[in-house]
Rosetta silent file (secondary structure, phi, psi, omega in degrees, C-alpha in Angstrom):
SEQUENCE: XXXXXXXXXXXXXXXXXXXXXXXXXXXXXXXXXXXXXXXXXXXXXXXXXXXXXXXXXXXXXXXXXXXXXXXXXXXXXXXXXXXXXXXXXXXXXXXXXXXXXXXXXXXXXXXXXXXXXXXXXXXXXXXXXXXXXXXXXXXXXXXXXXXX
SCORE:     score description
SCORE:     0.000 S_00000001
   1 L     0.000  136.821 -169.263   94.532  127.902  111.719 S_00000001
   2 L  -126.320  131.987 -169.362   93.122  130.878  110.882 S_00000001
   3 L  -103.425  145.830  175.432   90.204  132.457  113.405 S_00000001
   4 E  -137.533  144.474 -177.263   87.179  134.838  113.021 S_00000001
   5 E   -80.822  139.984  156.934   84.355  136.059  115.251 S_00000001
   6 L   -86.707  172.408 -172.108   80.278  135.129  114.655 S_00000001
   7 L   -85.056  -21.406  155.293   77.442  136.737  115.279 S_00000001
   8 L   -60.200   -2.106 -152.489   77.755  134.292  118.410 S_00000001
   9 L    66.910    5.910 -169.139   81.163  135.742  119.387 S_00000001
  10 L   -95.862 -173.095 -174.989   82.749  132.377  118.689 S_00000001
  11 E  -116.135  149.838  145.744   85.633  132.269  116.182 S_00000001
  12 E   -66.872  119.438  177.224   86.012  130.126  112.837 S_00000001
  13 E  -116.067  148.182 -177.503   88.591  128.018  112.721 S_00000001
  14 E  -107.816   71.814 -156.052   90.359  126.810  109.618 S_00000001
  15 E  -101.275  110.374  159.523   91.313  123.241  109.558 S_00000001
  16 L    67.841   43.719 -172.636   92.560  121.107  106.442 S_00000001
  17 L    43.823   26.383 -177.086   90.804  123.630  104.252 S_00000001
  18 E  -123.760   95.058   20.826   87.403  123.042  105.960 S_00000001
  19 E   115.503   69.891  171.946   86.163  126.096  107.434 S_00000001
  20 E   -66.098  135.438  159.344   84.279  125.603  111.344 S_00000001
  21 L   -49.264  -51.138 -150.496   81.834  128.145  113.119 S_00000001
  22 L  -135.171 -175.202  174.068   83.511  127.547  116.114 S_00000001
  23 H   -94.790  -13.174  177.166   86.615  125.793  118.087 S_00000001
  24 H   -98.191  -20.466  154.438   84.215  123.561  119.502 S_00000001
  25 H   -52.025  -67.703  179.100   82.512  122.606  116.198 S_00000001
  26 H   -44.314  -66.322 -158.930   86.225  121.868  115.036 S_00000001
  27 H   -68.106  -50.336 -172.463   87.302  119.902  118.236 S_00000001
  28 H   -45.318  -34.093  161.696   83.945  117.728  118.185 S_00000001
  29 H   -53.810  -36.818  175.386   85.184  116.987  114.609 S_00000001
  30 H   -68.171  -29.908  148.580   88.234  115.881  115.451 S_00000001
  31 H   -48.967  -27.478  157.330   86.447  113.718  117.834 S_00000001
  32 H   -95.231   -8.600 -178.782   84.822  111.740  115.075 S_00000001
  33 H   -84.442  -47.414 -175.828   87.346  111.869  112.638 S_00000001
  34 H   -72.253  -51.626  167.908   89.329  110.063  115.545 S_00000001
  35 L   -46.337  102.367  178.019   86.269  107.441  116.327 S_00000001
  36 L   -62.949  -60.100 -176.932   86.930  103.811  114.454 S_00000001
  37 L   -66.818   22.462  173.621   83.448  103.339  114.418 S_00000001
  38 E   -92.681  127.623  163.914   82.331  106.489  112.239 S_00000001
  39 E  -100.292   -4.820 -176.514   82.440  105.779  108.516 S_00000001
  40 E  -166.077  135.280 -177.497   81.169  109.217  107.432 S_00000001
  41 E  -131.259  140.133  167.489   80.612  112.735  108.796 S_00000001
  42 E  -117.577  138.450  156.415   78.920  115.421  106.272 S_00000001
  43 E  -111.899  146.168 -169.675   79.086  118.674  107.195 S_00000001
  44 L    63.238   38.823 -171.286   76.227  121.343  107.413 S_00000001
  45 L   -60.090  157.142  176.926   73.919  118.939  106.344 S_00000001
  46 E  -130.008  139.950  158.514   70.949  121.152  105.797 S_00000001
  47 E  -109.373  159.113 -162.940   67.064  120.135  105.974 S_00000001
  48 E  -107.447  108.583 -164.416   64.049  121.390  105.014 S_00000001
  49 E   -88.144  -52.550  158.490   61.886  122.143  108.275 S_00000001
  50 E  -118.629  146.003 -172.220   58.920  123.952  106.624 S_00000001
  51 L  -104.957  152.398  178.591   58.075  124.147  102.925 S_00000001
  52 L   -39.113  146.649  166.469   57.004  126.864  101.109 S_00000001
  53 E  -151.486 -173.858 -145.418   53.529  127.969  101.232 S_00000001
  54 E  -135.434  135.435 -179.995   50.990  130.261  100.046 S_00000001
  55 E  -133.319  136.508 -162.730   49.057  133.092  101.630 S_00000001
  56 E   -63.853  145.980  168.766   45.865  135.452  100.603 S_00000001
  57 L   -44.691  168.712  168.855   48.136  139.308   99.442 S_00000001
  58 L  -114.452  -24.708 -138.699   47.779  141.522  102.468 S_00000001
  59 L   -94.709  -36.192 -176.821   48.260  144.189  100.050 S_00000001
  60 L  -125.643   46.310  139.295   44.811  143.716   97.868 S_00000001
  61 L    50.512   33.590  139.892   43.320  141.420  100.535 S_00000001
  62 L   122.087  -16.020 -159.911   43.351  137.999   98.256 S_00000001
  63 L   -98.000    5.464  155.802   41.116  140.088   94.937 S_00000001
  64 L    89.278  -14.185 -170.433   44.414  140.652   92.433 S_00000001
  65 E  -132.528  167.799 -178.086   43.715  144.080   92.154 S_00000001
  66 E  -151.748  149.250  175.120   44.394  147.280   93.957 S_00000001
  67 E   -73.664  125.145  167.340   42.659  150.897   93.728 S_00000001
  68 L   -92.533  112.066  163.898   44.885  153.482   92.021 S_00000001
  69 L   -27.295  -69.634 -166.283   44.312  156.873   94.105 S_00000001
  70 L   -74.469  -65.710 -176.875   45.418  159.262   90.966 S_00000001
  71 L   -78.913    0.941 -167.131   43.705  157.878   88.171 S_00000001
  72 L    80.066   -6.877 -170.907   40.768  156.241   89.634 S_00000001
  73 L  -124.583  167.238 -174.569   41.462  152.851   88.214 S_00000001
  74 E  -113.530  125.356 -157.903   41.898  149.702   89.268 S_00000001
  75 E  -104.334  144.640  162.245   45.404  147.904   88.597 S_00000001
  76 E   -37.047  132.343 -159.735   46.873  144.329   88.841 S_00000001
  77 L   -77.692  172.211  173.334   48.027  144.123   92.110 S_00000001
  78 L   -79.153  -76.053 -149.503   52.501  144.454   92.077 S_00000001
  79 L   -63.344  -77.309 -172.114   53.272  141.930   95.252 S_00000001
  80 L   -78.404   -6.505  173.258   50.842  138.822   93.909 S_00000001
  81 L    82.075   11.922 -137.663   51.078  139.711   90.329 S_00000001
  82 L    35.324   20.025 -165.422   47.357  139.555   90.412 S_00000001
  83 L   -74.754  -20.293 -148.662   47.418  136.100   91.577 S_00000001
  84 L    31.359   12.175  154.347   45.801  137.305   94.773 S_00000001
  85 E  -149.263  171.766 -154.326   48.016  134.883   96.925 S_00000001
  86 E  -141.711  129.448  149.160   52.018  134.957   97.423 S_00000001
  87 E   -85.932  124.690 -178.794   54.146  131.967   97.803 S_00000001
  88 E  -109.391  132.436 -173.307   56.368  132.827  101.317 S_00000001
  89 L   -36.917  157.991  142.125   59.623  131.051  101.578 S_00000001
  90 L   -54.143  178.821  160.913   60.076  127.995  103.673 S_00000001
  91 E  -166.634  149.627 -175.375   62.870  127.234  106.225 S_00000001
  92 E  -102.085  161.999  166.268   65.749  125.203  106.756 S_00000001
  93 E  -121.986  129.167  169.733   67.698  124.135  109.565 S_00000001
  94 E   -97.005  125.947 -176.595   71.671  123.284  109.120 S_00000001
  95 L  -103.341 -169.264 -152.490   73.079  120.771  111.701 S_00000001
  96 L  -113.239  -35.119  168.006   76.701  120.653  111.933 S_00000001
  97 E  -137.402  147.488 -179.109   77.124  117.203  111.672 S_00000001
  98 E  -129.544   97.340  177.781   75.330  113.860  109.857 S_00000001
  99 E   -68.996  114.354  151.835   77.288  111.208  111.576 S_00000001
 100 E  -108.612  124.780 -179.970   77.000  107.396  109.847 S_00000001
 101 E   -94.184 -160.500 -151.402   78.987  104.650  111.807 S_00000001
 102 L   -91.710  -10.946 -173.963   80.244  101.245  110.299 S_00000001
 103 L   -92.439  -11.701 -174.231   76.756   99.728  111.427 S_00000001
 104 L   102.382   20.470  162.445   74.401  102.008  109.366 S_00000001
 105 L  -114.016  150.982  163.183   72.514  104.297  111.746 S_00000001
 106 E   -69.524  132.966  159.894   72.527  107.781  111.592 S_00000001
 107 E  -133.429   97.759 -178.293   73.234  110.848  113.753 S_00000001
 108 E   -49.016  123.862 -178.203   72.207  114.648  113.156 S_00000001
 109 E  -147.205  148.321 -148.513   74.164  116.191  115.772 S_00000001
 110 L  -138.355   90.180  179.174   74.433  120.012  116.662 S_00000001
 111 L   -82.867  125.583  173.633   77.482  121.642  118.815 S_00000001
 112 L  -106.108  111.853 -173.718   76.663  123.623  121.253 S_00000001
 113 L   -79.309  -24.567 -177.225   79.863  125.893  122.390 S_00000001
 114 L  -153.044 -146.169 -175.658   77.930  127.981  124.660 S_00000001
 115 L   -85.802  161.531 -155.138   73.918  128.359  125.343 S_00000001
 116 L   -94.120  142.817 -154.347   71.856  127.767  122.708 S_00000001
 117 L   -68.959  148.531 -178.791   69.888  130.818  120.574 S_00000001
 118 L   -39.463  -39.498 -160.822   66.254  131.962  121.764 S_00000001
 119 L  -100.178  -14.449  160.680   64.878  130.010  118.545 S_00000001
 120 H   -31.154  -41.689 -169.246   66.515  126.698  118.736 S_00000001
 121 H   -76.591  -28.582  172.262   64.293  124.952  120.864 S_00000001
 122 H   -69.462  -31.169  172.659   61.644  125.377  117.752 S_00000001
 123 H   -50.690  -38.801  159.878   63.710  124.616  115.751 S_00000001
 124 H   -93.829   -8.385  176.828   64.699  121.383  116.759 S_00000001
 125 H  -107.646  -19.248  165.616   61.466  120.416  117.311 S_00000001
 126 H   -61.169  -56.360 -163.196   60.377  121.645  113.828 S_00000001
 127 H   -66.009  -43.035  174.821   63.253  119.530  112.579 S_00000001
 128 H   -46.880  -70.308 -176.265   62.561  116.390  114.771 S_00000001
 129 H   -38.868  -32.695 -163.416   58.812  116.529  113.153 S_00000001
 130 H   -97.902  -55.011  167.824   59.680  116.841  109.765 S_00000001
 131 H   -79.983   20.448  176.300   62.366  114.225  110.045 S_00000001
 132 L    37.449   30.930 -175.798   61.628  111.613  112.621 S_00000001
 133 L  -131.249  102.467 -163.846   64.975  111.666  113.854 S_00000001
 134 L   -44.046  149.096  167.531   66.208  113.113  117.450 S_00000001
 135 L  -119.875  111.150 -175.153   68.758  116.008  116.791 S_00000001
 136 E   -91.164  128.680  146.505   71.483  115.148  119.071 S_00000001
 137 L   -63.530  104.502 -135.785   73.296  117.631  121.173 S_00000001
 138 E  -145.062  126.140 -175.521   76.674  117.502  121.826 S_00000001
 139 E  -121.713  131.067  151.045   78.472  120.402  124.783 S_00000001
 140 E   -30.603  116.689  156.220   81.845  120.727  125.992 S_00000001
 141 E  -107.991  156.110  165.688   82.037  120.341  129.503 S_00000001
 142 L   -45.064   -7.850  178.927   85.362  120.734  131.952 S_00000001
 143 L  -122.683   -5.876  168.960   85.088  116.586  132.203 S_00000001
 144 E   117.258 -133.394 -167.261   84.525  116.463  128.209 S_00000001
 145 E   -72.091  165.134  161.782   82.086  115.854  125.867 S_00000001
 146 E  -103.197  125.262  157.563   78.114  115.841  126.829 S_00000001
 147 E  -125.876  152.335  173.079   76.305  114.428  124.572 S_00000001
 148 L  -144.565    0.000    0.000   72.219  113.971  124.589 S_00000001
């Protein structure tokens, strides 16, 4: 196993040529990999929380055009192309694991090795909304796993 630090401080671990954020991402795998009733874990599934959308230019306030200073004229704006609105990216959220047992329900599930980042809790609830599916947590504790 070979380990690396995040931007979390955790390490990477390097199992069976699959490539973990963390040691507790890894051991929670091993925990389902070990579970007779899982038939399938994807990893990093990723969803789409918000979709792109479109917004008036800031830069030529929605009109397509912009004043040129030095010559006096007025030019197609650069940033909207002269569309006078900009498409702004979306966002995704990646869970760590999308657990299917042998009966057919699903579980999105998210290891948490240590507390969870300032932006999570939207995040999970942006994700809950767009998919209609609980994002389960799952923490080490000193008596084992938590899960909720």
């Amino acid at each position: 196993m070979r380990r690396k630090r995040n931007k979390y401080n955790a390490r990477k671990v390097l199992f069976q040529g699959i490539e973990f954020d963390s040691k507790s991402e890894y051991e929670y795998y091993l925990l389902l990999k070990n579970n007779k009733l899982v038939k399938d874990i994807e990893l990093q599934p990723e969803y789409t929380i918000i979709e792109a959308y479109k917004v008036e230019c800031g830069r030529c306030d929605g009109k397509g055009q912009t004043y040129n200073k030095r010559t006096g004229n007025f030019n197609k704006c650069t940033l909207c192309k002269g569309a006078g609105r900009r498409t702004k990216q979306g966002a995704k959220y990646t869970a760590d694991f999308k657990v299917t047992y042998i009966d057919g329900h699903e579980e999105i599930v998210d290891v948490k090795g240590g507390p969870a980042s300032r932006d999570f809790t939207l995040r999970r609830k942006l994700f809950e909304i767009q998919s209609g599916k609980e994002l389960v947590i799952a923490k080490k504790t000193g008596k084992g796993w938590e899960v909720k």
